[in-house]
Every structure is written in structure tokens, then in C-alpha cells.
C-alpha positions in Angstrom: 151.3 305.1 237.9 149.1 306.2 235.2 147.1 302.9 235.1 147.0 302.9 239.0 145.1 306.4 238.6 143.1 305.3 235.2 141.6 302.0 237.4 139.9 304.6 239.5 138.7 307.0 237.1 141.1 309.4 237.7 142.6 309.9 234.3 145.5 312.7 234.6 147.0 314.2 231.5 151.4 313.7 231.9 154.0 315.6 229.8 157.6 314.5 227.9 160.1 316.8 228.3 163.7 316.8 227.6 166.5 318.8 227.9 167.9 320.2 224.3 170.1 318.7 222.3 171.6 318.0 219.0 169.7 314.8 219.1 166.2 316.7 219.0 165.5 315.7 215.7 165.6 311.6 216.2 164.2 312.1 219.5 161.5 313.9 217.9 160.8 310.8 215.7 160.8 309.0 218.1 158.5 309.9 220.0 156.2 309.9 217.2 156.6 306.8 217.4 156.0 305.9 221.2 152.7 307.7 220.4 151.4 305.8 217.8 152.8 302.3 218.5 153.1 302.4 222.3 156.3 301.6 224.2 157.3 299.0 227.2 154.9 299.4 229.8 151.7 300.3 226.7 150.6 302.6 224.6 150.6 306.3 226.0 147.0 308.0 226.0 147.3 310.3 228.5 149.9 313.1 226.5 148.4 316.3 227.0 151.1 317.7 224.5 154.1 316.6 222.1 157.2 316.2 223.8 159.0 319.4 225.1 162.1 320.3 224.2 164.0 322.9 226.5 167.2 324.3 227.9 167.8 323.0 231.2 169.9 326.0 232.4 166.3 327.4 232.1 164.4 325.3 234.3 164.5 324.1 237.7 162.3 321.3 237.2 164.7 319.7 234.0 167.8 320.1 236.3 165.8 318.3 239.3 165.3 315.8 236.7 168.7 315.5 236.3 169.6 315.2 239.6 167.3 312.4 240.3 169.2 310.6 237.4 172.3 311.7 238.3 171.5 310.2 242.0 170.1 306.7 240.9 173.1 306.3 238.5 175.3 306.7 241.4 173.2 304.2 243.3 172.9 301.4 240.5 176.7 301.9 239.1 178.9 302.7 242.4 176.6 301.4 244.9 176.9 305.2 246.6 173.2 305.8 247.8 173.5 309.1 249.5 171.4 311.3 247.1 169.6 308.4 245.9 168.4 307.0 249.8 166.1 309.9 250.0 164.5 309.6 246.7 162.9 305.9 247.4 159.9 306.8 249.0 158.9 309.4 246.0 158.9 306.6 243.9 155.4 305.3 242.5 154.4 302.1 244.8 151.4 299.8 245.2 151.2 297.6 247.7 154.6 297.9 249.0 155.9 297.5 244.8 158.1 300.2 243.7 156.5 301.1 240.1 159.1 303.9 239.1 162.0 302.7 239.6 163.3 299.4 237.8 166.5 297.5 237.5 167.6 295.7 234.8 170.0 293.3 234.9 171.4 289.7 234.4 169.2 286.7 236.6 172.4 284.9 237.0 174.0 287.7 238.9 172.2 286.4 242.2 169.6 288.2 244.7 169.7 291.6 244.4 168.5 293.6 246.9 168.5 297.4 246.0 164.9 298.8 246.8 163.1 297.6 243.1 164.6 294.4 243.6 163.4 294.1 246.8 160.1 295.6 246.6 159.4 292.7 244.2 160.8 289.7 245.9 157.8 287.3 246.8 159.0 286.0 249.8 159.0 289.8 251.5 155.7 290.3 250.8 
């Protein structure tokens, strides 16, 4: 999404944040590291701050987070899509490509159709 926005001169600034945990410390690194080196999908210029650290029971918007995992995990690993079915069109998209949402997973398994997998099938577009 954020190149989508930066290819028409709308540059928006994003923010990391995580809920606490023991881990802070190497996730802290780590995200040191994403800065500097870049991760995946590019480098990440568009930080307005460090990663956040913070307890979830405090926020609303860490446990929405959580949620929205919790519902694609149900989707990906029991195939139960009744929190996750709503979710799909909040997803990033361009031209009918879902940009926030990716699966992963073995070629050989056959055609996939969940909604990344599809939005990214040639012969639907």
C-alpha cells in the first residue's frame, strides 16, 4: 500500500506496534534491522517512529489486531472463514489484487483458491 500511495505523491507516515512481551528485546533488534537493511517487500522509509511496544489489555486497536490475526489463522489453518469473510474487502487491493493479504505455500499443492490466491490468478483477470 505504501508504494501505491508514494506513486501519487501521497507519502503517509505508518507505525510498528506490538503487543509486550518477553521477546521485546530481540524484537527490538530487529527491527533495527528492518530499518536499516530493508525487509521483503523493500526498505521502510515511511516510519514516523521506532516500533511500539505496548500492553494489549490497554488498547483496543492491538486487540483488533489480534483478532484480525486470530481470524485469518482460522481461515488459512481450518478453512473456518466466518470472522475472516468479512475482513477481505479491508484488505489493500489494486486492480482487483489483494496486496495485504498473502499466502504462502507449496506450488505442488494444486490451485488454491482462497481470496490472495485468487486475486492473483491470471486467467481471472
Amino acid at each position: 500500500m505504501q508504494r501505491n500511495y508514494h506513486r501519487t505523491n501521497e507519502a503517509h507516515r505508518g507505525l510498528i506496534i506490538m503487543d509486550e512481551t518477553k521477546h521485546e528485546q530481540p524484537l527490538q533488534a530487529l527491527s533495527r534491522h528492518f530499518r536499516v537493511n530493508g525487509g521483503r517487500w523493500g526498505s521502510y522509509r515511511n516510519l514516523a517512529e521506532v516500533p511500539l511496544f505496548v500492553d494489549s489489555r490497554a488498547s483496543r486497536l492491538v486487540q483488533l489486531a489480534d483478532l484480525v490475526a486470530y481470524a485469518t489463522w482460522r481461515r488459512y489453518e481450518f478453512l473456518d472463514g466466518r470472522f475472516f469473510e468479512p475482513l477481505i474487502p479491508k484488505f489493500d487491493a489494486d486492480g482487483g489484487v489483494i496486496h495485504g493479504l498473502v499466502h504462502r505455500r507449496d506450488v505442488k499443492e494444486g490451485d488454491c483458491y482462497c481470496p490472495s490466491c485468487q486475486s492473483r490468478r491470471r486467467d481471472q483477470r
